[in-house]
C-alpha positions in Angstrom: 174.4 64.7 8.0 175.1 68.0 8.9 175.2 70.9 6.7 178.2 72.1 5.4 178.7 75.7 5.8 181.5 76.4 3.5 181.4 73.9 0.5 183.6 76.3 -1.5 186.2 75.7 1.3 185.7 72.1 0.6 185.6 72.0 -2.8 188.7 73.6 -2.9 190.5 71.5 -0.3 189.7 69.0 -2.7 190.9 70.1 -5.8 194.3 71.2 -4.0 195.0 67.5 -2.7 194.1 66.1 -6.1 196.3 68.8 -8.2 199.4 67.7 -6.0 198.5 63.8 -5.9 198.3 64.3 -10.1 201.2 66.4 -10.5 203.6 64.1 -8.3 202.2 60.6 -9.0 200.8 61.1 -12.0 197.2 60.7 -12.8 196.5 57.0 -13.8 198.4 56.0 -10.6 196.0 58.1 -8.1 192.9 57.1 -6.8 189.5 58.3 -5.3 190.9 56.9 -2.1 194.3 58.4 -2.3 192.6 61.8 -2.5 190.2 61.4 0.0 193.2 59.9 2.3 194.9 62.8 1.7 192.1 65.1 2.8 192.7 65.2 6.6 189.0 63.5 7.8 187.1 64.5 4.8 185.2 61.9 4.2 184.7 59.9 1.1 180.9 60.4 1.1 181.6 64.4 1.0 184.2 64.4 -1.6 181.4 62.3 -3.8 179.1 64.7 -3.0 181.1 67.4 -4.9 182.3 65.3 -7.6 181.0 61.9 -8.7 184.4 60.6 -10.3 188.2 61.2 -10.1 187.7 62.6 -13.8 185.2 65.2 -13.0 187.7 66.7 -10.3 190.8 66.6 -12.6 188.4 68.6 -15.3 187.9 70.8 -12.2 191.7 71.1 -11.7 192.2 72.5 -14.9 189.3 74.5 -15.3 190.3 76.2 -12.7 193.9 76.5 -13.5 193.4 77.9 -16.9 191.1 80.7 -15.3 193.9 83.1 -16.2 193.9 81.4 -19.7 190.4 82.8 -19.8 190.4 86.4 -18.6 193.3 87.1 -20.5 191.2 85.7 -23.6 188.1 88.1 -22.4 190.7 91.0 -22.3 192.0 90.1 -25.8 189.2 90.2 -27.5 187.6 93.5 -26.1 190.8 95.5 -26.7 189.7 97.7 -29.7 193.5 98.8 -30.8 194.2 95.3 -32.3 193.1 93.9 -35.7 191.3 91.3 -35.7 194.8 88.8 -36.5 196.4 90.7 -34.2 194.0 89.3 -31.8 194.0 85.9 -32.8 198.0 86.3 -33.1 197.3 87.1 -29.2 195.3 84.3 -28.5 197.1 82.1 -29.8 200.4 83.2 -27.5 198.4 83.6 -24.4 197.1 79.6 -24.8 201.2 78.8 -25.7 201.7 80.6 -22.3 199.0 78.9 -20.1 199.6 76.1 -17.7 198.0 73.7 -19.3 201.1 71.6 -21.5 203.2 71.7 -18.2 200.2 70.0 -16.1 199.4 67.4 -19.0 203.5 66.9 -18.7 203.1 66.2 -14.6 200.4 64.3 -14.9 200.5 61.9 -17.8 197.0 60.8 -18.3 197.0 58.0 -20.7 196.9 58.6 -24.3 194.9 56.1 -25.5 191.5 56.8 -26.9 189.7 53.8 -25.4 190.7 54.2 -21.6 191.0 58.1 -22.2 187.7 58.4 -24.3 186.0 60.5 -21.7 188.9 63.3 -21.5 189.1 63.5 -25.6 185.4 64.2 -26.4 185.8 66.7 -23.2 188.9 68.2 -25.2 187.1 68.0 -28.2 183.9 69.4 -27.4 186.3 71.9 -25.3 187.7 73.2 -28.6 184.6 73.8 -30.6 183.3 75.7 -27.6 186.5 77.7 -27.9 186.4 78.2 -31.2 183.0 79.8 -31.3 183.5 81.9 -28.3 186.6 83.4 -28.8 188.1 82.5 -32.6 184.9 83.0 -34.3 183.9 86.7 -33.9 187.4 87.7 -33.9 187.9 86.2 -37.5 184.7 88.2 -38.2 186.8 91.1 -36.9 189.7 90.4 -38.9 187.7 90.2 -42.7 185.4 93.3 -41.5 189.2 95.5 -41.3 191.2 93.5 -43.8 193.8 91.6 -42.0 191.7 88.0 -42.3 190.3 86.8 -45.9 188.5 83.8 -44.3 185.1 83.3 -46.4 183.6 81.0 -43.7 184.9 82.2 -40.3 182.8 79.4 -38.1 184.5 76.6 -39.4 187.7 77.7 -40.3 187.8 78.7 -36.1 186.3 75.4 -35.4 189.5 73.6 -38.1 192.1 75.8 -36.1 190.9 74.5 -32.8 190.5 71.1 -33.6 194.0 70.9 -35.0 196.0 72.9 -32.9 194.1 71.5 -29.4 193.9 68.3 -30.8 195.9 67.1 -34.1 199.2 69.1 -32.4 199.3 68.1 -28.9 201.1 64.7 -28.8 198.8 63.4 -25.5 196.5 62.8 -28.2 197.8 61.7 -31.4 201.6 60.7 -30.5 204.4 61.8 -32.6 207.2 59.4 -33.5 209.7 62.1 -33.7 211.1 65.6 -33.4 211.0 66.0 -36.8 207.2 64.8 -37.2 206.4 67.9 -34.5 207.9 70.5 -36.9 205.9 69.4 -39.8 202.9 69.2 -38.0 203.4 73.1 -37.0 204.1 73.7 -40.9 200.9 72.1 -41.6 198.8 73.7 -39.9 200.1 77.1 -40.6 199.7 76.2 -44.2 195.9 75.3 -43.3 195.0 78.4 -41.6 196.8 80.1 -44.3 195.3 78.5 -47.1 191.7 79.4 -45.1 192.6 83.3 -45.3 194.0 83.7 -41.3 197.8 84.2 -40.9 198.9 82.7 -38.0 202.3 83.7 -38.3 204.6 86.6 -40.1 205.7 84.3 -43.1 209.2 86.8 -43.6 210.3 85.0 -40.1 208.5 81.6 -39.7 210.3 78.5 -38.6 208.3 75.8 -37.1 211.8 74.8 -35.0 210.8 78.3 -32.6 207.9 75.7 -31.4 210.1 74.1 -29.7 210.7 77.0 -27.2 207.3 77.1 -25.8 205.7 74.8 -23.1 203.9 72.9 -26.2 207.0 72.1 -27.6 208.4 71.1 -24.3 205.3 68.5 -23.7 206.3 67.0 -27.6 209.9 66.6 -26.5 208.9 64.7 -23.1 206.4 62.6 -25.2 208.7 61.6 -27.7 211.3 61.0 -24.9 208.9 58.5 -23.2 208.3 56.6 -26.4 211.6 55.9 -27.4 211.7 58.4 -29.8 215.4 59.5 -30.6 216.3 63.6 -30.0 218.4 64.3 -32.7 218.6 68.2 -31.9 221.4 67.9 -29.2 
């Protein structure tokens, strides 16, 4: 076989034929073989030699879509005017902002545990990775100037993650109604609060303002799909 000059090229033709096949049939309902159909004379044996299974390119897909996620993370955390909460504040608004509720809306991977197991423990282990990279030193920040009170900054970074990336998002742990959405985000507040970090200004909270972000949207669609009645119109 020949060599291939510009696998980047490739790998990137790739991951723009699946994003589109996810993001208009959904994911469960595309194959290897739709992608590699889809790919113009690619063959199959050169789209497996980039990526062994159709879950290792939709990881891909989103790793790369949340690249902005990530520098705007980097940037967060190295700008030395904010406190340390005013950093995780920040943090927490630019992941709200990211694109990666309206591609989990699109593309509607299954929710079960059991034929999803392989994209949870990726999620999972995605938010303890997270947690430590980003959360962790800033909470350090935040109870070396005052604004954080968190006597064990590790895992109170790894409890936020796991329950905002995983406990919240209803792709994972379904919600049977609107209702059941805004407790959740009173909940966790309460958690982080009770654990010395401040995720919100108390004087203005309301867990209904969840609904305006993309997050909020995702719960709304999930709840839509399950039969779940909207009794906010």
């Amino acid at each position: 076989m020949a060599r291939n000059k510009y696998p980047e090229e490739t790998v990137k033709r790739i991951l723009d034929v699946a994003e589109e096949l996810f993001m208009t049939k959904g994911y469960e309902q595309t194959t290897m073989a739709d992608i590699v159909n889809h790919l113009g004379g690619l063959t199959k044996g050169a789209v497996y030699h980039h990526f062994k299974s159709k879950e290792d390119i939709f990881e891909a897909v989103f790793e790369r879509a949340n690249r902005s996620v990530v520098e705007r993370a980097e940037a967060i955390i190295s700008n030395r005017s904010l406190s340390g909460i005013e950093k995780i504040r920040a943090l927490d608004e630019s992941s709200a902002e990211g694109p990666s509720a309206d591609m989990l809306r699109a593309m509607r991977p299954s929710s079960d545990p059991v034929q999803n197991s392989r994209l949870l423990a990726r999620e999972f282990a995605d938010a303890l990775e997270v947690a430590h990279r980003y959360i962790e030193p800033v909470i350090r920040e935040g109870v070396a100037d005052g604004t954080v009170s968190s006597e064990f900054p590790r895992e109170t970074a790894e409890v936020m993650l796991l329950l905002a990336n995983l406990w919240m998002v209803p792709l994972f742990h379904p919600l049977a109604d609107e209702s059941e959405f805004e407790r959740r985000v009173s909940v966790l507040v309460r958690v982080m609060h009770a654990l010395g970090v401040d995720l919100v200004d108390w004087k203005s909270f309301d867990p209904a303002r969840m609904w305006d972000d993309s997050w909020g949207t995702l719960a709304r669609d999930f709840i839509a799909d399950d039969g779940g009645e909207d009794d906010r119109s």
